[in-house]
C-alpha positions as CSV (number, residue, x, y, z in Angstrom):
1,X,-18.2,-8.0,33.8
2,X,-17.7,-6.4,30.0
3,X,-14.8,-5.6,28.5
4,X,-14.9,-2.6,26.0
5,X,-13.1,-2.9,22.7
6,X,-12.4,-0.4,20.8
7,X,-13.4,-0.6,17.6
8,X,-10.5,-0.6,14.4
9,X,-11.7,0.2,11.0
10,X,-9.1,-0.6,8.5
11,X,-8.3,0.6,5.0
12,X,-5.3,-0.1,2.9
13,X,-2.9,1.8,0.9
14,X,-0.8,0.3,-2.1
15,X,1.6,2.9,-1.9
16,X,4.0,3.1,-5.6
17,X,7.1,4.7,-6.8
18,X,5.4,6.9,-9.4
19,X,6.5,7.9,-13.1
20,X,5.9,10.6,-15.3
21,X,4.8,8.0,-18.0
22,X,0.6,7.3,-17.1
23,X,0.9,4.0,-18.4
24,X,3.2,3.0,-15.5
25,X,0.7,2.5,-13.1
26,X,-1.1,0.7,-15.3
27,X,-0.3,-3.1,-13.5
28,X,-0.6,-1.0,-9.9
29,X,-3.9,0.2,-10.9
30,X,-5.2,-3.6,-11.9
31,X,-3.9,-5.1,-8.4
32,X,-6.1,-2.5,-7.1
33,X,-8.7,-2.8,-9.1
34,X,-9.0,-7.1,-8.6
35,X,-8.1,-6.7,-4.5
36,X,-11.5,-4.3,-4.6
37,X,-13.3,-7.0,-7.1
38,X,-12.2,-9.9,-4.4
39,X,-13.1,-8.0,-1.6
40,X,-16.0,-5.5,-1.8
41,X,-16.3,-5.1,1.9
42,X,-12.5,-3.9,2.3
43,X,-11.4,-0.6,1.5
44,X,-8.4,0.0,-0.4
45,X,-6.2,3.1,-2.1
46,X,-3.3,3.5,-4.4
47,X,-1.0,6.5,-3.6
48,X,2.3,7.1,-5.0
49,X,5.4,8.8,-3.6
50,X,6.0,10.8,-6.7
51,X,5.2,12.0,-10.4
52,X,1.4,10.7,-9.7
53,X,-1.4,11.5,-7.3
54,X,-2.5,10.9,-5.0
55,X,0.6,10.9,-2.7
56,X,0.3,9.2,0.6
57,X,-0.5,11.7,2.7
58,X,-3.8,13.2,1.0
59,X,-4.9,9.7,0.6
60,X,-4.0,8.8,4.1
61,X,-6.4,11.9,5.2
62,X,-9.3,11.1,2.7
63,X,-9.5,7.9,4.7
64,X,-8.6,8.9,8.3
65,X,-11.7,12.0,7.1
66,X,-13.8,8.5,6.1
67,X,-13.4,7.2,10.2
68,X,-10.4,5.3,9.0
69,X,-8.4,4.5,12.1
70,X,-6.3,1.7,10.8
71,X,-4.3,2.0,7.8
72,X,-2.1,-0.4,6.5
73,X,0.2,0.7,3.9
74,X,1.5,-1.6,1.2
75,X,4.7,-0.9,-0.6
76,X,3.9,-2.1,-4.3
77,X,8.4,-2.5,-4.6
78,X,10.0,-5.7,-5.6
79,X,12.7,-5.0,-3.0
80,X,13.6,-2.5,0.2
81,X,15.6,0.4,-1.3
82,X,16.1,4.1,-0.4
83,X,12.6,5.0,-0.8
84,X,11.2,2.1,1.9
85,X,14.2,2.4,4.0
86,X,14.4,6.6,4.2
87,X,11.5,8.2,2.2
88,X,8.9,6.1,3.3
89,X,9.2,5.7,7.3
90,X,9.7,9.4,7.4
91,X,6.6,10.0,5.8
92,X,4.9,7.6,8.4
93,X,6.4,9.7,11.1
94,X,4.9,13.0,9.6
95,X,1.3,11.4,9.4
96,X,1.7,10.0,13.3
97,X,2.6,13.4,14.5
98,X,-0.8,15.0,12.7
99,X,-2.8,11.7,13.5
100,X,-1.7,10.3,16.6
101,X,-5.7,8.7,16.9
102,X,-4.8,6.9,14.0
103,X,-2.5,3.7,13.6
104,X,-0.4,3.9,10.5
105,X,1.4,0.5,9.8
106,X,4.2,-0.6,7.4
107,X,4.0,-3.7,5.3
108,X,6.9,-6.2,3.8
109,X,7.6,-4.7,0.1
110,X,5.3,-6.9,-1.9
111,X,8.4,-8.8,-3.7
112,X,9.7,-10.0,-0.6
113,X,6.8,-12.0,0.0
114,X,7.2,-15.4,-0.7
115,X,4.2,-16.2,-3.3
116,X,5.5,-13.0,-5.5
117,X,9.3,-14.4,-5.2
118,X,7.6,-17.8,-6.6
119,X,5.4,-16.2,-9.1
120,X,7.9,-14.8,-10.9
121,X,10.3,-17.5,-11.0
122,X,7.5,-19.2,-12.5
123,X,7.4,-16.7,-14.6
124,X,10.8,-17.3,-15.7
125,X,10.5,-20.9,-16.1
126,X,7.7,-20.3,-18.4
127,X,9.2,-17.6,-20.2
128,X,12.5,-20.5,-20.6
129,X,10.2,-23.5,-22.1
130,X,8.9,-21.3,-24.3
């Protein structure tokens, strides 16, 4: 007897604050840039939740348009604030309604992961012996 599976395609969003100043998402740009480099085969989107473009939700629907079903969104914060405790999930909610097909997921803010906490206290350190 088979089992069906159903078949996930994934795409990622780094999803950042925004500024009116272009040369803020400068460093966002070149994660971006350097995950696509690494990983040809996986697809992957910077959005912002204001100033820039594209916000989350038009680059959430370019991909789900793609055959996107899976989207993992990446919060490019050092920490959780307003905007990942409030702005953000409420934003999720309003593509679930007008996508329930699709599966929107919320990453850890980059800072809190571990390797980011410990590459920039090694920052620090180096910044100190200097």
């Amino acid at each position: 007897m088979t089992t069906g599976t159903v078949s996930t395609a994934t795409a990622l969003i780094l999803f950042a604050h925004g500024a009116r100043d272009p040369e803020w998402a400068s460093p966002m740009r070149r994660v971006c840039a350097s995950v696509r480099a690494q990983a040809p085969a996986l697809r992957v989107e910077l959005a912002f939740l204001e100033f820039m473009t594209p916000e989350l939700a038009p680059c959430a629907e370019v991909l789900l348009a793609e055959g996107f079903n899976r989207i993992v969104v990446l919060p490019m914060f050092i920490a959780q604030g307003g905007h990942l405790k409030r702005d953000l999930p409420l934003l999720l909610d309003e593509l679930r309604v007008r996508h329930p097909q699709a599966r929107f997921e919320l990453a850890s803010a980059v800072g809190e992961a571990e390797p980011i906490v410990q590459a920039m206290a090694q920052h620090v350190l180096t910044l100190a012996a200097q």
